[in-house]
C-alpha positions as CSV (number, residue, x, y, z in Angstrom):
1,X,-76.9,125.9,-201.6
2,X,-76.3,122.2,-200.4
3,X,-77.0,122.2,-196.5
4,X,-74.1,119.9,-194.9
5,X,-76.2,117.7,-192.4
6,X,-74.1,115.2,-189.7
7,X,-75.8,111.4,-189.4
8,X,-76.7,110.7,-186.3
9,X,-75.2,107.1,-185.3
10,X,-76.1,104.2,-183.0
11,X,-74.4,103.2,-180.2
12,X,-74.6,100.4,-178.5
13,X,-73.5,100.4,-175.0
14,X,-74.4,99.2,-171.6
15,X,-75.3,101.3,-168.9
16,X,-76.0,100.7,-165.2
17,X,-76.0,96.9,-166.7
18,X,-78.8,97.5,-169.5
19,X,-77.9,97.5,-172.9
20,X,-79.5,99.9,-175.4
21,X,-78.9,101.3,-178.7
22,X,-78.6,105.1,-178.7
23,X,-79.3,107.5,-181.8
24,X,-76.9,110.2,-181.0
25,X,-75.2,113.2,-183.0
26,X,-71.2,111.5,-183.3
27,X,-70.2,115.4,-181.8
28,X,-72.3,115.2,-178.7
29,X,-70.3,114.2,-175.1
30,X,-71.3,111.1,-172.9
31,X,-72.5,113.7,-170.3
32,X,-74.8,115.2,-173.3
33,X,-76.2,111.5,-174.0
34,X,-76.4,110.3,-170.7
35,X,-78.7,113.7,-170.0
36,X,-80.4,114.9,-173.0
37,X,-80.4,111.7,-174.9
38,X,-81.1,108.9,-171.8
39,X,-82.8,111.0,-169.6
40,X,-80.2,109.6,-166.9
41,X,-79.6,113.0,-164.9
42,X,-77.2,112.0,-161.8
43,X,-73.9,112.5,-163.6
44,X,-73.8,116.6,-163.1
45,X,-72.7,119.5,-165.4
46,X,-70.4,121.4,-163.7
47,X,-67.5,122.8,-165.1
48,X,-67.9,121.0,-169.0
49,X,-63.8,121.1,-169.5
50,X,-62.6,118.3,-167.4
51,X,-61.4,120.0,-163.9
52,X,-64.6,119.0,-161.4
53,X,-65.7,115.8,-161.7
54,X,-69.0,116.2,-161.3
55,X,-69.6,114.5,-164.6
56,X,-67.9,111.2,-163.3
57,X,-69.0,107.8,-164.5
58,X,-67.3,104.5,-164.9
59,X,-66.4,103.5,-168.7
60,X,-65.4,99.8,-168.8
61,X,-63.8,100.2,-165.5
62,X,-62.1,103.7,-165.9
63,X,-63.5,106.5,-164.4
64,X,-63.7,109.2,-166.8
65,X,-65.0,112.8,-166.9
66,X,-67.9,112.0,-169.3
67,X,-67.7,115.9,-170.3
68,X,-64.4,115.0,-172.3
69,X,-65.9,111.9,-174.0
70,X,-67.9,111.5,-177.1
71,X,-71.0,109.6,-176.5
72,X,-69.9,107.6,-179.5
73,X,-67.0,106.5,-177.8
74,X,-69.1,104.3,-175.7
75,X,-69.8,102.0,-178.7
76,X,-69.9,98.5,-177.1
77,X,-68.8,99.5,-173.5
78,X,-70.3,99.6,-170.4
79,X,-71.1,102.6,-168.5
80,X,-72.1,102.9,-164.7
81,X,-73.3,106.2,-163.6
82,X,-74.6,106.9,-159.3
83,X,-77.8,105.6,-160.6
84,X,-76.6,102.2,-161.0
85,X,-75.2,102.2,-157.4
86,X,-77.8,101.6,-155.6
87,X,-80.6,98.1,-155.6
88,X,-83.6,97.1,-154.8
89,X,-82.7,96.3,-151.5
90,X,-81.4,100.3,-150.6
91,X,-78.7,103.0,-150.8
92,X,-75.1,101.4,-151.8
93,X,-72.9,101.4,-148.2
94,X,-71.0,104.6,-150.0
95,X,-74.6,106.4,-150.6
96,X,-75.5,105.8,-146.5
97,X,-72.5,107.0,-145.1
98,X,-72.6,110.1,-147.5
99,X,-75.8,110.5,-145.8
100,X,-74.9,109.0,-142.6
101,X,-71.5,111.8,-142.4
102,X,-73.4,114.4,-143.9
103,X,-70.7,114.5,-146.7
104,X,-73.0,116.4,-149.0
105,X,-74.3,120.1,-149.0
106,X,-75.4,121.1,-152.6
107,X,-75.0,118.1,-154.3
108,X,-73.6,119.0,-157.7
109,X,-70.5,117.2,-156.8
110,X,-71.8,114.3,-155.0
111,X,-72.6,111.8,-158.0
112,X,-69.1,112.2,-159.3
113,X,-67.8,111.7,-155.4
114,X,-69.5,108.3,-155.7
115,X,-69.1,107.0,-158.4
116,X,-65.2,107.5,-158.1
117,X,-64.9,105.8,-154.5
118,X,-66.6,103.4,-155.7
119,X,-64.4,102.5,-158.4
120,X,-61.6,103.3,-155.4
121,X,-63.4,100.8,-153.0
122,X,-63.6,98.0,-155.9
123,X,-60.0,97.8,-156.3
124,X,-58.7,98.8,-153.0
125,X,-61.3,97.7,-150.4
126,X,-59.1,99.2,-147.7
127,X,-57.4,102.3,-148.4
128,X,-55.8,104.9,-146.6
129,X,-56.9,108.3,-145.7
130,X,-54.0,109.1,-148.0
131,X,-55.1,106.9,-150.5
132,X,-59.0,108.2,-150.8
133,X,-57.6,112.1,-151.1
134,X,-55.5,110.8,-153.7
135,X,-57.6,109.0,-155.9
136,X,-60.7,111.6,-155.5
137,X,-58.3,114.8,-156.4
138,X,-59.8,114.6,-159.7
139,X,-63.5,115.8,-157.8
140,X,-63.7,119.4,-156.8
141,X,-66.0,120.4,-153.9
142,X,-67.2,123.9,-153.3
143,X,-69.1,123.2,-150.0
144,X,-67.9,120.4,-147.6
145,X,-64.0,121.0,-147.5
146,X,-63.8,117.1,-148.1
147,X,-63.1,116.1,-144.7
148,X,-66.2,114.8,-144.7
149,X,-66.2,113.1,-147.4
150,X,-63.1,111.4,-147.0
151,X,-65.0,110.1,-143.3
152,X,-67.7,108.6,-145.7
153,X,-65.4,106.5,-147.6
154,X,-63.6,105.3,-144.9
155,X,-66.9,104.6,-143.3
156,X,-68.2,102.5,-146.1
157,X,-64.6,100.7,-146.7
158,X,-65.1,99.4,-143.0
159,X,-68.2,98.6,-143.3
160,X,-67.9,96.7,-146.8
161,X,-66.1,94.2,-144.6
């Protein structure tokens, strides 16, 4: 009997600003290739079906649940995950005043935090309170009760000035 084998493809994307080419199964999700494949492990599990966040990342300027994605859906785009936020130089101003607010407990859901108020803070550099627990609804916090939270973006977005 004829075993049915799936070809793994190559994608070429860009993530955190490097560019690779990535031998992946065309079934597997962005989280899954980011993880398992990369070996880039600060975009979280939590949920897998979309309604946390923690899987956050930024896909050619969208942020996206990278759970929902296929990996091969990356092809020629550019990913940023919370490992590209911060430099050589330190933390990103959203990474210290997590820190700085203690808007963090367990951490599952802090990557995906990030990396979406950062995407908030690139193209609104001085939102509301309103505004911030708007645009991170889509992130889902067991711990902090997200006032917090919503300090440390606020914090940043001042101090981004």
């Amino acid at each position: 009997m004829a075993e049915n084998k799936v070809k793994k493809v190559t994608v070429n994307t860009t993530i955190n600003g490097q560019e690779m080419d990535i031998l992946i199964d065309p079934y597997v999700s962005l989280l899954e290739t980011l993880r398992e494949v990369v070996g880039i492990t600060g975009t979280k599990e939590g949920c897998n079906d979309g309604n946390c966040g923690a899987c956050t990342v930024n896909l050619d300027g969208r942020i996206v649940d990278s759970c929902l994605v296929l990996g091969v859906e990356a092809e020629g785009k550019n990913i940023e995950t919370v490992e590209g936020m911060a430099s050589p130089d330190g933390l990103h101003p959203l990474q210290q005043a997590f820190l700085e607010e203690a808007a963090l407990q367990c951490g599952i859901c802090t990557p995906g935090f990030l990396v979406s108020a950062k995407a908030l803070l690139d193209n609104e550099p001085d939102p509301s309170e309103e505004r911030i627990r708007h645009w991170l609804a889509g992130n889902l916090c067991r711990c902090t009760g997200y006032d917090k939270i919503v300090k440390a973006v606020t914090k940043a977005s001042k101090e981004s000035k």
